[in-house]
ZAMARGU-4260 file (C-alpha; in steps of 0.2 Angstrom, whole numbers, plus 5000, padded with zeros to 4 digits):
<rodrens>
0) 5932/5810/6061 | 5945/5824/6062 | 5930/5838/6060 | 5914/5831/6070 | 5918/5842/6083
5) 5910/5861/6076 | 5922/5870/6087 | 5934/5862/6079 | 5929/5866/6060 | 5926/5885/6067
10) 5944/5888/6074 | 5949/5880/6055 | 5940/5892/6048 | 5946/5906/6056 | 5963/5901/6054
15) 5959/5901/6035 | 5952/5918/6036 | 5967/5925/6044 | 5979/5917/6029 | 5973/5936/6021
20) 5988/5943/6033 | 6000/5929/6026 | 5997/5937/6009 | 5988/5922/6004 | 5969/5921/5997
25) 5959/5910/6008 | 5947/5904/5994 | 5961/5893/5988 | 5957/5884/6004 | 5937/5882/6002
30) 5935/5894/6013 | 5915/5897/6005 | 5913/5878/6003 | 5918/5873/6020 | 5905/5889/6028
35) 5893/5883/6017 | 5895/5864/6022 | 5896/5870/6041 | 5882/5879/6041 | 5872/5866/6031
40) 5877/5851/6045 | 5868/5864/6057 | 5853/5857/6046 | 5845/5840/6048 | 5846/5831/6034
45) 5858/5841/6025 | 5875/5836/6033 | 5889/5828/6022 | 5901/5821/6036 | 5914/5813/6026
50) 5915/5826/6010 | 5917/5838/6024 | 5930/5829/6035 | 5938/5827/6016 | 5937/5843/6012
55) 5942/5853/6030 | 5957/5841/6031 | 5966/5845/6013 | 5962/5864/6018 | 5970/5862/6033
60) 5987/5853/6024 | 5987/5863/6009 | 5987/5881/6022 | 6001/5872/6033 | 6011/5868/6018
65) 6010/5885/6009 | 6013/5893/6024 | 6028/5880/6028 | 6037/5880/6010 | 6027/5896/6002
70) 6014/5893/5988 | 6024/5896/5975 | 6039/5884/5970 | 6054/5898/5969 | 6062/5887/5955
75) 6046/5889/5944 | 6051/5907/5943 | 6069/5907/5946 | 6076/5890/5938 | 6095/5893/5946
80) 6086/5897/5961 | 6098/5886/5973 | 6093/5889/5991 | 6088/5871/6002 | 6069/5875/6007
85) 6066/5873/6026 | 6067/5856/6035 | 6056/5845/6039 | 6050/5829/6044 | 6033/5823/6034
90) 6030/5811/6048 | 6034/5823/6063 | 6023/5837/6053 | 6009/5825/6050 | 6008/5819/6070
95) 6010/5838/6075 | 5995/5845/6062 | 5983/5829/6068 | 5988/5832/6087 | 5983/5850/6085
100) 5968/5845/6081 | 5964/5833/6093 | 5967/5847/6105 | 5958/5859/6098 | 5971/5870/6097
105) 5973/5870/6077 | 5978/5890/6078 | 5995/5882/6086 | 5998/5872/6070 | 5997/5888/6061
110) 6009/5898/6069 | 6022/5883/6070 | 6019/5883/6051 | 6024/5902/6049 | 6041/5907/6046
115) 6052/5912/6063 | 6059/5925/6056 | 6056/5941/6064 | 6054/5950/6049 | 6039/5940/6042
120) 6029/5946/6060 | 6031/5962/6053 | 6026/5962/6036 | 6011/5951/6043 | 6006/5964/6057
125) 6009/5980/6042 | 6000/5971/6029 | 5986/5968/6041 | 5986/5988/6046 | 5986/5990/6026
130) 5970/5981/6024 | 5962/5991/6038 | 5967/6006/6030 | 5962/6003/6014 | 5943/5997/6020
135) 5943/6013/6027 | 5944/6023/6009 | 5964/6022/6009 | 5976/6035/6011 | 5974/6052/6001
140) 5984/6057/5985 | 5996/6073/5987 | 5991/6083/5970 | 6005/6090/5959 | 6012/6107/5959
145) 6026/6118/5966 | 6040/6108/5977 | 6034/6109/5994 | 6046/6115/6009 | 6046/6120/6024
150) 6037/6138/6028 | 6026/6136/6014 | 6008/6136/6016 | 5999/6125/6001 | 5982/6119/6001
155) 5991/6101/5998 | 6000/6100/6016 | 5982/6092/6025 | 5986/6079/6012 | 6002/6077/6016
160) 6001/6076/6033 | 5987/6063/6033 | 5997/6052/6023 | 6013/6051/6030 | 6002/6051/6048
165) 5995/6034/6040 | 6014/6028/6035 | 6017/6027/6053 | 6029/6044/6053 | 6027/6055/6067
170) 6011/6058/6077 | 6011/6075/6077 | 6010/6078/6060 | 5991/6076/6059 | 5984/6093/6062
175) 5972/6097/6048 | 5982/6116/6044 | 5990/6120/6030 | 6008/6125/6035 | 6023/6116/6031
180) 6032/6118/6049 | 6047/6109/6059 | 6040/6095/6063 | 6032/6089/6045 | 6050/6090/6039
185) 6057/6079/6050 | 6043/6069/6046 | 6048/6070/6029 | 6066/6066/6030 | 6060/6052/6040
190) 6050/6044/6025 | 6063/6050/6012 | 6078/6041/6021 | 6066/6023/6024 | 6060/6026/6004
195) 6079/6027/5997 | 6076/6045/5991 | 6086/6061/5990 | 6082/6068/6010 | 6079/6086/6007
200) 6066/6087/6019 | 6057/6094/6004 | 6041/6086/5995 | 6046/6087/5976 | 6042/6076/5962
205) 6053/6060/5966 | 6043/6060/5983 | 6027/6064/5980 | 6026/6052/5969 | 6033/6039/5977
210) 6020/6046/5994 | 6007/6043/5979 | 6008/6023/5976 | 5992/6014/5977 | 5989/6007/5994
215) 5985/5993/5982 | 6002/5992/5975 | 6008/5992/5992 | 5997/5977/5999 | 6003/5969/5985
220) 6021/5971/5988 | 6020/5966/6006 | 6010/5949/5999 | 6026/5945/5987 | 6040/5949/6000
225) 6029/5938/6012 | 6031/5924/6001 | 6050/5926/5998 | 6051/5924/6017 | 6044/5909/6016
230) 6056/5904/6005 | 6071/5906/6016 | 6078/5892/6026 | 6084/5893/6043 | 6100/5900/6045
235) 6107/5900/6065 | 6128/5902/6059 | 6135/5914/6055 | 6131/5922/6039 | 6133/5937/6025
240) 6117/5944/6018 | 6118/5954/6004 | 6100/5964/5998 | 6100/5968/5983 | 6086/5979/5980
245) 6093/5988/5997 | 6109/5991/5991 | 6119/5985/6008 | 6127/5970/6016 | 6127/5961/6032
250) 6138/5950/6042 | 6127/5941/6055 | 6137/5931/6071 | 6128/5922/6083 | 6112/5924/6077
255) 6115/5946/6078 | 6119/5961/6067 | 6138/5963/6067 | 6143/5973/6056 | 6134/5983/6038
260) 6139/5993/6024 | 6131/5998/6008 | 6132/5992/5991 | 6132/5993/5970 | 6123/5979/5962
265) 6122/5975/5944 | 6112/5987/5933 | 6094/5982/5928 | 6101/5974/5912 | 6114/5965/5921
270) 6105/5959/5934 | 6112/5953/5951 | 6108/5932/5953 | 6099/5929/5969 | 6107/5911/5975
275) 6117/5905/5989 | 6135/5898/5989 | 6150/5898/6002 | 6163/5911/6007 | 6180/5903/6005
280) 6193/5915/6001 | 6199/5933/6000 | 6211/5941/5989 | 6221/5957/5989 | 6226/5964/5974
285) 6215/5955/5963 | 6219/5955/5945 | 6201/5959/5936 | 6199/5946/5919 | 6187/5953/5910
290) 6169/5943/5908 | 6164/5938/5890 | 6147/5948/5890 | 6158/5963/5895 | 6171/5959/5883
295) 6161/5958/5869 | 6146/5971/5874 | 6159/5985/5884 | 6177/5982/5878 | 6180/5979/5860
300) 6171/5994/5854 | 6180/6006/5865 | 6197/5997/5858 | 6191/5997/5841 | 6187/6016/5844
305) 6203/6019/5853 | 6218/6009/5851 | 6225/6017/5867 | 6212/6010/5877 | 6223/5994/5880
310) 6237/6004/5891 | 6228/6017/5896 | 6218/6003/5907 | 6232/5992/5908 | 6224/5980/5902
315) 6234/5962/5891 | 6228/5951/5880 | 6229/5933/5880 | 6227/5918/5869 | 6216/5902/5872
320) 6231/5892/5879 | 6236/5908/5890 | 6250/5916/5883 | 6251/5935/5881 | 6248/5943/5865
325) 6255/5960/5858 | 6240/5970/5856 | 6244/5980/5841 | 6245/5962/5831 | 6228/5959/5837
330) 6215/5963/5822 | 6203/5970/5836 | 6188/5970/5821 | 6190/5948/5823 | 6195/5945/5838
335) 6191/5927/5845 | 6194/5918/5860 | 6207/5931/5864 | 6206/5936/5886 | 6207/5953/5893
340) 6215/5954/5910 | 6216/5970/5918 | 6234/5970/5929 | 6231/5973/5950 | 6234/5991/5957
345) 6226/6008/5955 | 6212/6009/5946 | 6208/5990/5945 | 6190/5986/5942 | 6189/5975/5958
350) 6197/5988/5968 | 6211/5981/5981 | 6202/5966/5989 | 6188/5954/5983 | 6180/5942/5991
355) 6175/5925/5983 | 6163/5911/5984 | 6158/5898/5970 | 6146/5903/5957 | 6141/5899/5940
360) 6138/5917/5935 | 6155/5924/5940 | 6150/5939/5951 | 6162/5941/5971 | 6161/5956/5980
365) 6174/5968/5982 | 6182/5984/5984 | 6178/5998/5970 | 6190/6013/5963 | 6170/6020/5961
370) 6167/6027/5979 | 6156/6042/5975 | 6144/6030/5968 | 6139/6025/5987 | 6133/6042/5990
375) 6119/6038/5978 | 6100/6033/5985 | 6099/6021/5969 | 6116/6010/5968 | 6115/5998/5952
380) 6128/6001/5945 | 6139/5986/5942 | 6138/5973/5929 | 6132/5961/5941 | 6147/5958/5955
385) 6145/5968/5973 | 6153/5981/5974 | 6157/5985/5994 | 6160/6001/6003 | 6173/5998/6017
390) 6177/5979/6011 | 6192/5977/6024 | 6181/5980/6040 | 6170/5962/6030 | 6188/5953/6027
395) 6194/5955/6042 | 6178/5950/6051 | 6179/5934/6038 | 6195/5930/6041 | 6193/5932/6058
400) 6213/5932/6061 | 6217/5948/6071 | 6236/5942/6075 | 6238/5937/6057 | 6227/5948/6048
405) 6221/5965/6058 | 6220/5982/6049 | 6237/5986/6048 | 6241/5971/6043 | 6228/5970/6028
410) 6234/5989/6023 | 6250/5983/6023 | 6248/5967/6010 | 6238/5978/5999 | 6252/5989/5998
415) 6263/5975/5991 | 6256/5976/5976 | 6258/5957/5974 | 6243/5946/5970 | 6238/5937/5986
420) 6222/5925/5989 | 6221/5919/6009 | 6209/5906/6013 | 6196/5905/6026 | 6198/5896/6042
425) 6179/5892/6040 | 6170/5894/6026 | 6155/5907/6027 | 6138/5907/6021 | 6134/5919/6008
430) 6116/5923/6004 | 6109/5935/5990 | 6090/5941/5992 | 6079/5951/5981 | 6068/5959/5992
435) 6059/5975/5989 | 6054/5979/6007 | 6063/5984/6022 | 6058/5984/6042 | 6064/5997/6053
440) 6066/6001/6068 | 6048/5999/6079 | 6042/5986/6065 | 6038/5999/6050 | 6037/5993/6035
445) 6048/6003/6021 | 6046/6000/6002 | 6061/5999/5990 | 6060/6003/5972 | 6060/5987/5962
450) 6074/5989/5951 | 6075/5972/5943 | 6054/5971/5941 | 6055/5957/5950 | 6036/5959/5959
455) 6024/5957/5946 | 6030/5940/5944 | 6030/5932/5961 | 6013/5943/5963 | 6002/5933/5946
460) 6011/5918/5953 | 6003/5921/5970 | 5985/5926/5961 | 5985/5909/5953 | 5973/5893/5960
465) 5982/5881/5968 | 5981/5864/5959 | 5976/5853/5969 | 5976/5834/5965 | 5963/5822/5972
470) 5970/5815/5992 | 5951/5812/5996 | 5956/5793/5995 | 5972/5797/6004 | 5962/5805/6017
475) 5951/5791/6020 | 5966/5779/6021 | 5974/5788/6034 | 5987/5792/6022 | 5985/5811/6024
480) 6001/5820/6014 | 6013/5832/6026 | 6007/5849/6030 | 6024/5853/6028 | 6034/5845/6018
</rodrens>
């Protein structure tokens, strides 16, 4: 049997254990039941081989699985969630789980199991610190009062310094004195740039706060974002990232950071979709036709309440079958299946490039006439598409053209004026992600306000019991289902 060997069951156990800093709970894999039943086999005449090889085996599959694929099914949340889980091979899986266990060696089946990516080592080791810190009474509130700054003195500043000391900012922060001196501001700018607040350097209400989260909340945010990793397939190409929740984009090549820039995503009621889809064209001068749900929500008031609004925006109506309408025929208090298309130039809503990629929600990224808005340590602004800061330095890098399509080249087809969409050489993967942590550099963990509420959900989903149907037989039969698949 797969468990007589004790040594065996013990690594098992351990591993099981040491799901806590994977974010997941080891009693949904009988992690009392199997001690108990160990423990009881060290007992003559108490042993229960075969309910124990039963029951250690679909531990050990259920971990590598939800470790493999996640425990949560994404589309259960998310039913337009499109993203290809990670490959696998239920045969392969099977023959590498039983042979990890034939050499005693069952911790190497849990570490093939785990994500790759680098990011999900991080948020394991910091969830792991979290835990330790926590045991250890958790880290202290900063009490209200005055905005604190440096050369004060203030009872609160031991507080202060003990807590961002426990957030991993600056060792030399941690002297038990009350006075807020160079140091503890750079300390403080530190945390205020990783947190997406204001950087003042000062310790006001927006911080404190913020300094004030539950180390709770925060053990439960690393185990949601843990998850979503698991979630991810494998990407090697090259690839655009955009992170919602973090406000920025990236263009990965060869496997490397080339190239970021910040973001504005859709407000909280008009949420950014997370999905995945293909890069395949650009185009300067975009005309902008007006989505429905802004149309009817945005639009027709502000025509109805100003009749200028038309031409002041340049923007033309149209019928169903596409022909233009005069506007002042229009009886803007009926309208119906009349389009609003907004002309290209100054001013434009999609600035003067855009990038697309199919999707059934109508969002692209592009350029923005609304550049003060990237200045902002909060950035949902939109009605759902990406707005980019710096969007030719991404187009050129996707076009990847520089004799047709460098700089100058690009400037000089905007200034045209005439609508133009180019079409990639090769198409580009384009992912969307709703995290709400960040790793920087030296592996600390940073934690993003969740602007679409998005947590909570993923977190009950992650509280919840497995189900677990009944492989006993299975077992038995050799019929064992893939750790992985």
């Amino acid at each position: 049997m797969a468990w007589s060997d004790t040594e065996s069951l013990d690594h098992l156990i351990d591993q099981i254990r040491a799901l806590e800093d994977d974010g997941l709970t080891p009693s949904d894999y009988f992690l009392d039941r199997l001690v108990r039943m160990r423990e009881q086999r060290l007992i003559a005449g108490h042993s229960d081989p075969i309910g124990l090889d039963v029951l250690a085996t679909r531990a050990y599959l259920l971990a590598l699985r939800h470790l493999y694929h996640g425990k949560v099914a994404p589309q259960e949340l998310y039913p337009d969630w499109n993203f290809e889980p990670r490959s696998s091979d239920p045969a392969e899986d099977l023959g590498l789980a039983n042979s990890a266990v034939d050499d005693g060696n069952v911790a190497a089946a849990f570490a093939l199991a785990r994500p790759p990516h680098a990011i999900y080592g991080a948020l394991r080791k910091s969830l792991h610190e979290l835990r330790a810190i926590a045991a250890d009474g958790g880290w202290p509130l900063v009490p209200a009062g005055p905005t604190l700054a440096r050369g004060m003195r203030d009872p609160r500043i031991p507080a202060l310094r003990h807590r961002l000391a426990l957030g991993g900012y600056g060792s030399d922060v941690t002297d038990n004195v009350d006075y807020f001196d160079p140091a503890l501001e750079v300390a403080v700018r530190a945390f205020q740039t990783e947190q997406y607040l204001g950087v003042d350097g000062k310790v006001g209400a927006a911080t404190r706060n913020t300094l004030n989260v539950s180390i709770d909340a925060r053990i439960g945010q690393l185990q949601v974002n843990l998850e979503r990793v698991r979630w991810i397939p494998e990407i090697t190409d090259d690839f655009v990232l955009v992170d919602i929740a973090g406000y920025k984009v990236s263009y990965y090549k060869n496997s490397g950071l080339k190239w970021a820039s910040r973001v504005q995503v859709g407000r909280p009621y008009r949420r950014t979709p997370s999905f995945r889809s293909m890069i395949t064209h650009v185009t300067f001068n975009p005309t902008w036709t007006v989505p429905p749900t802004i149309l009817r929500n945005d639009v027709l008031p502000k025509i109805r309440r100003d009749s200028s609004y038309l031409a002041t925006n340049r923007l033309r109506a149209f019928d169903p079958a596409g022909n233009p309408l005069d506007a002042a025929a229009v009886d803007w208090h009926r309208a119906s299946g009349i389009t609003l298309r907004q002309d290209a130039g100054p001013g434009n809503a999609l600035g003067r490039v855009a990038i697309r990629f199919p999707n059934r929600y109508g969002v692209y990224l592009h350029d923005t006439p609304h550049t003060e808005l990237f200045d902002r340590e909060q950035r949902a602004f939109s009605s759902g598409c990406i707005r980019v800061e710096r969007p030719l330095e991404l187009v050129e890098l996707l076009l990847d053209d520089a004799g047709q399509w460098n700089h100058q080249a690009m400037l000089a087809e905007m200034d045209s004026g005439v609508t133009r969409s180019v079409i990639l050489r090769r198409p580009v993967p384009l992912l969307l992600m709703y995290w709400s942590v960040d790793v920087h550099d030296g592996g600390r963990v940073a934690y993003k306000f969740d602007v679409y509420q998005r947590d909570a959900k993923v977190l009950a989903a992650l509280h919840r019991s497995p189900l677990l149907p009944d492989t006993s037989n299975a077992v038995r039969d050799g019929k064992c289902p893939g750790p992985m698949h």
